[in-house]
N, C-alpha and C positions, 0 to 999 in steps of 0.2 A: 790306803785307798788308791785304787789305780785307775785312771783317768782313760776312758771309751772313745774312741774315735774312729777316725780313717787315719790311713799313714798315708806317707806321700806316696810311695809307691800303689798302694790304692786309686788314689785322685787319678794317677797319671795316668791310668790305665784306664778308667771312667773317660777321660780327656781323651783319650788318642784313641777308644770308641766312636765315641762323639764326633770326632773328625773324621773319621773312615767313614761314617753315615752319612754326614754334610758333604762326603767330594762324591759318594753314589748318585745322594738326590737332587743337587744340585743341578747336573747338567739331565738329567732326566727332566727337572722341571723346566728349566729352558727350552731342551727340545718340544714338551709339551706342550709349550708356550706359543712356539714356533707355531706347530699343527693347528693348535684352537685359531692363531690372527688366518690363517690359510683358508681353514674350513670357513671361516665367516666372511672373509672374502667373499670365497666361493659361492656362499650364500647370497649374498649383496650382488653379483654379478648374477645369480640367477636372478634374484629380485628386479634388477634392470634389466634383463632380458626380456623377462615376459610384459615390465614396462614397455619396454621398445615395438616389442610385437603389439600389444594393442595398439599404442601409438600411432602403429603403421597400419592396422586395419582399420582404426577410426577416421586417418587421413588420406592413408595413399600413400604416403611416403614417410622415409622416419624422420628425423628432425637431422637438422643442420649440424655437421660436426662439430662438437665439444660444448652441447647448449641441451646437458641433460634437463635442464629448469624447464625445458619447453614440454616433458612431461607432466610435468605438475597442472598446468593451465592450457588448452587449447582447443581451436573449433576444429569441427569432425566435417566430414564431408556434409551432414546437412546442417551446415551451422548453428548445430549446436555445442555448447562448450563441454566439454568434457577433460577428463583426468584420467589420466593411468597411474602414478602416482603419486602420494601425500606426502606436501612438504614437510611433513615430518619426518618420514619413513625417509626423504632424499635427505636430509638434513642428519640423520640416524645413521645410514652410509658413511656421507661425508667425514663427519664426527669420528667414526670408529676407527675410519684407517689413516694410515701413515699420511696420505694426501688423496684429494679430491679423485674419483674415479676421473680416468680421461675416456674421452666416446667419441671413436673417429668414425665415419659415415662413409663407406667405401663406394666410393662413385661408379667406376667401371664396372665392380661386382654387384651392385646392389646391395648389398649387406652393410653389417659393421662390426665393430670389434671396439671390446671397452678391457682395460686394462686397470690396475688397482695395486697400488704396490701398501703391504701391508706395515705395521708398527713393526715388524721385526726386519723388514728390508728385504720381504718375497714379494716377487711379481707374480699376480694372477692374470689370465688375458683369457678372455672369453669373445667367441665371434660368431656370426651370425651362421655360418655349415656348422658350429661345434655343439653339440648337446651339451658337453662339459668345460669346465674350465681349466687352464694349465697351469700348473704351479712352477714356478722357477727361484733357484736364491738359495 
């Protein structure tokens, strides 16, 4: 009776498949990794963008450099309280990346610019002339 199997030489070669597949997708999935923390950036910085812009048309001016919270809660020019964003949604930002979005209020330009460095260590910066945001890292 003779005994059905694999031989080693079989295995080995099933094995060293296996690894030629895991060094292709590996970094393939990293890089993808990479793009998705980027694009949702991206997203988040659009998200406070058009936050800032209402902000600024309900008050007049935007809010104080690096006090994105003052979105969430504030009186409009006829004192009424109003919101452009939900502590959630800023809280959902926060959460998702590497560290707090920072939001600098550029005084002599008028504008502002908010930066975002994401879970894989890219900086996104978005500013108030830019439609889009820029990825760096």
């Amino acid at each position: 009776m003779k005994r059905r199997g694999f031989t080693l030489i079989e295995l080995m070669v099933v094995i060293a498949i296996i690894i030629i597949l895991a060094a292709i997708a590996i970094p393939n999935y990293i890089n993808m990794s990479k793009r998705a923390n980027a694009s949702r950036a991206i997203s988040d910085a659009a998200v406070l963008a058009t936050a800032l812009e209402v902000y600024k048309t309900d008050t007049g001016a935007y809010p104080v450099s690096g006090h994105l919270e003052y979105l969430v809660s504030y009186t409009d020019l006829n004192n009424n309280t109003g919101s452009a964003i939900s502590q959630a949604t800023l809280n959902q930002i926060t959460a998702a990346e590497n560290a707090a979005p920072t939001y600098t209020k550029d005084a002599p330009a008028g504008g502002w610019t908010l930066v975002i460095v994401t879970k894989s260590s890219q900086t996104v910066t978005r500013t108030s002339e830019a439609s889009i945001a820029t990825v760096t890292g």
